[in-house]
N, C-alpha and C positions, 0 to 999 in steps of 0.2 A: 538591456535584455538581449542573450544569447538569439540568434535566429540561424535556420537551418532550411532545410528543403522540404517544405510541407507537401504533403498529398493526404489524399481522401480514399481509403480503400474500403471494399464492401465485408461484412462480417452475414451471409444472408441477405436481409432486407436492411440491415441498419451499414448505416456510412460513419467511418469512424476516422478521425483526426488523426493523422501524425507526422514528425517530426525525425527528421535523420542526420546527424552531423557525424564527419570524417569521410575515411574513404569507404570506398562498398568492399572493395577487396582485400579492408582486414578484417577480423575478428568481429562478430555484431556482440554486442550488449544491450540486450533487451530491457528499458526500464519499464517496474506496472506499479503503478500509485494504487493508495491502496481507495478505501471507502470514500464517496462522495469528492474524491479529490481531485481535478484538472491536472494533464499530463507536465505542466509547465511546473508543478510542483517541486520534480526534479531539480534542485539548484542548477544555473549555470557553470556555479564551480565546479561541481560534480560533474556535469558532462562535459567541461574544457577538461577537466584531468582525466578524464579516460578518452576522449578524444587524444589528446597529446602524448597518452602510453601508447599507439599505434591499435587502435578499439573504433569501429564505428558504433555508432553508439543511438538510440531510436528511443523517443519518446512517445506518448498518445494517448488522447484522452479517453477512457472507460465512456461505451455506449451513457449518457444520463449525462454527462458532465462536458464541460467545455464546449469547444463547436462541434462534437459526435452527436447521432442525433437521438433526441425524446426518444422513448416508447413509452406505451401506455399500457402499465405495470396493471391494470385492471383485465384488460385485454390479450395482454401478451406478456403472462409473468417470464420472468428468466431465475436462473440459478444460477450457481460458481460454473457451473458446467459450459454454461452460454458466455460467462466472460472469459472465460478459459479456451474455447470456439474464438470469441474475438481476438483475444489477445494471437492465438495461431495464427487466424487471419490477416494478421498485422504483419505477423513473418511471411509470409503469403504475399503478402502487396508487394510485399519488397526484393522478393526473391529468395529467402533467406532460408536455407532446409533446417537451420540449427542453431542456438543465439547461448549465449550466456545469458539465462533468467536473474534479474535481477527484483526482487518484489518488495514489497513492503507491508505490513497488515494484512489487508483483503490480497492484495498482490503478491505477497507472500503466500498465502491460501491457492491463489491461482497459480502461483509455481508448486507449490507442491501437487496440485492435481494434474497440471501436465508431466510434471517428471514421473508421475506413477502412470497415469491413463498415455501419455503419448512420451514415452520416454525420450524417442529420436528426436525430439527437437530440445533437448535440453540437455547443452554440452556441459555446463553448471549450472548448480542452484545456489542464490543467495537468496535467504531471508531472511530479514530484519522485520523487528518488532510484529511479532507474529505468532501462532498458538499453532499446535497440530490441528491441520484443516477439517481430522474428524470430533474436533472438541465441540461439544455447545455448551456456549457458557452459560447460557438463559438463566436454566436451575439456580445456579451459584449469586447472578445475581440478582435474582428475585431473592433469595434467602439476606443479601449483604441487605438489599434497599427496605428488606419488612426488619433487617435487628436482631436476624435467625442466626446464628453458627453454622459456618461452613460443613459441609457434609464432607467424611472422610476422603473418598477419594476425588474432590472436587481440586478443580487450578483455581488459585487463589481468585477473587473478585477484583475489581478496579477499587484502586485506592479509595477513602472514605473522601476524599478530597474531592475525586474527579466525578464519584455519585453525586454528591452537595451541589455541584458543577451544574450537573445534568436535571436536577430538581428545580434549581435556581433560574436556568435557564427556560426551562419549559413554562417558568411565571412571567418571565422577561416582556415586555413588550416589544414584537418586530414588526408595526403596523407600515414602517419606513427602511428605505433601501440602508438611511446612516443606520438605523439602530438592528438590522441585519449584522449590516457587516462590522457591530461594535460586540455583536455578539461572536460572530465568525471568531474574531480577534483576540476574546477571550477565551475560548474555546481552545484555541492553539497555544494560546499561554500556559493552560494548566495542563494539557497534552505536552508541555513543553518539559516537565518536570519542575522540583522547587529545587535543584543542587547547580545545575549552568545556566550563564545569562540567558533570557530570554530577550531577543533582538525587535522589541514590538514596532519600530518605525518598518521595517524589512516585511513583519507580517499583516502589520497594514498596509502597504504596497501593493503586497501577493493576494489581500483578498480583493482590492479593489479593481486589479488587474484581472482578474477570477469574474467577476460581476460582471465587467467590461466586456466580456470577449464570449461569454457563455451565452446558448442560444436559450435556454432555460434553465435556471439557476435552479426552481423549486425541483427539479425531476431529481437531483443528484437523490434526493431522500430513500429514490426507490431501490438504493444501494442496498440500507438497512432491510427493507421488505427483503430482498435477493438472497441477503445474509443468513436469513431466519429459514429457508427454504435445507430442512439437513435429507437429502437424499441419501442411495444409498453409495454412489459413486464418492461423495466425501466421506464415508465410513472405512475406504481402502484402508488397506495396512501399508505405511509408510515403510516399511521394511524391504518392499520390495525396489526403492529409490534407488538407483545406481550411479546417476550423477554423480559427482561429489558435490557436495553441499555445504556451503558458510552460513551458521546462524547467524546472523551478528543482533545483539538484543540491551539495551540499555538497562542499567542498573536501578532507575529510579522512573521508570516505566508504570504510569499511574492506570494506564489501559490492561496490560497486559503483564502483570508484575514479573523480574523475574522467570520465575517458576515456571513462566511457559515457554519462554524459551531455552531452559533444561529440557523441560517435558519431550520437546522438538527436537532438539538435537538429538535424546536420548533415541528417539524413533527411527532416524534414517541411520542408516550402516557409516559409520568411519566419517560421518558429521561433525564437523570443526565447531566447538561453540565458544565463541570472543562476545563476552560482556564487556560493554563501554562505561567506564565510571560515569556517574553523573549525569548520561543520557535519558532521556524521559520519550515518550512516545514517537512524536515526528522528530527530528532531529536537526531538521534543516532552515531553524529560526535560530540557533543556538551557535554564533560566533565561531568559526574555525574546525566545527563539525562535518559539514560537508566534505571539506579535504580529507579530514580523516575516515569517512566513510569511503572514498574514493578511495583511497589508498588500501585498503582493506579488499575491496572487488577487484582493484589492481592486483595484488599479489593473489589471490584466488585463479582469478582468470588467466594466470599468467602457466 
């Protein structure tokens, strides 16, 4: 396991976890994982190869996840807006007036609200496997899970696979930490797509290590609550994005078909969109992926 220079910076009242490798005084590359997921998520090959192109490079865990701390989503709801506050914050702790956004899903949502709301800190956007931040997909798929026909100007729904996924599992028993994380595991397999290997000793590792080191595992859920919150700051018009912007979006993407990372590109100005064959939602269980995702933010940032 990669390790770097951990600290603990404030976001407000919540402390949030992160992680910095290379030097200070080249280029930062901000990484933000997306939903429910620990900063460490980031492969380490991915941050030795952008470390190594001359990039320092910063990880950290989203407030609910890993050792960042609880809140209590009853009490003190948040929205994109408040992880998109933290994530600034992160550059904040570190000194940093300007990063190359690097996001992913949720993280992806969260770079595109600061490249619109705070533009100055966002010298590029990358987004990978990710929908325009003003989408809600609810409608769409409540219509796929009742058997309904997509409504004409709808992004398509999550494969019929990764619904089945989500049905199957909400029967599941998780009365035990193994049959959690046998679910976690499956989870990320079919998030993985059915076209490139899926590495399942790699992703049992990563959950176990996830369980290990999280100060509460159940809170990550309040992601999804966070999610569902459509203000009117994610209704911006991505048009006015200046950054320049890499979609980068897998071709066999059972979350986010596709379709929405057109949608995406289509919306920001002079937006590069590179579909990866074969890629399916997280990408970083899948043998030899990681470099090539690196390589891609490499030549962006460069």
């Amino acid at each position: 396991m990669l390790t770097g220079d951990e600290k603990f910076v404030r976001s407000g009242q919540v402390r949030l976890w992160t992680e910095r490798f290379g030097r200070p005084a080249d280029p930062t590359v901000l990484l933000v994982m997306g939903t429910a997921t620990q900063g460490v998520g980031w492969p380490d090959e991915l941050v030795e190869a952008l470390v190594n192109s001359g990039r320092q490079v910063i990880r950290f865990d989203h407030r609910d996840t890993g050792r960042s701390d609880s809140v209590d989503f009853t009490t003190h709801p948040y929205a994109l807006a408040d992880m998109a506050a933290d994530t600034a914050a992160v550059l904040d702790g570190h000194g940093v007036a300007a990063a190359h956004i690097v996001g992913t899903s949720l993280g992806a949502a969260i770079g595109q609200w600061l490249a619109v709301h705070q533009a100055a800190r966002v010298r590029t956007l990358t987004a990978m496997a990710s929908s325009p931040m003003g989408n809600n997909p609810g409608p769409a798929w409540a219509r796929a899970m009742a058997g309904q026909p997509a409504a004409a100007d709808d992004l398509p729904p999550p494969t019929a696979r990764f619904l089945s996924h989500l049905m199957d599992s909400a029967k599941s028993p998780r009365t035990t930490a193994g049959q959690r994380m046998d679910a976690d595991v499956q989870t990320w397999r079919v998030l993985n797509g059915d076209v490139l290997p899926f590495d399942e000793p790699a992703a049992r590792r990563f959950v176990e290590y996830c369980y290990a080191r999280a100060n509460n595992v159940a809170s990550a859920s309040n992601h999804d609550l966070a999610a569902r919150r459509w203000d009117d700051d994610r209704r911006a018009s991505l048009s006015c994005i200046t950054a320049a912007t890499l979609v980068l979006h897998g071709s066999d993407d059972p979350l986010f078909p596709q379709a929405h990372g057109e949608a995406l590109a289509a919306q920001i100005p002079a937006a590069h969109l590179e579909i990866v064959p074969g890629m399916g939602h997280h990408p970083f269980f899948s043998p030899g992926l990681a470099e090539r995702i690196a390589g891609s933010i490499i030549r962006h940032t460069t």
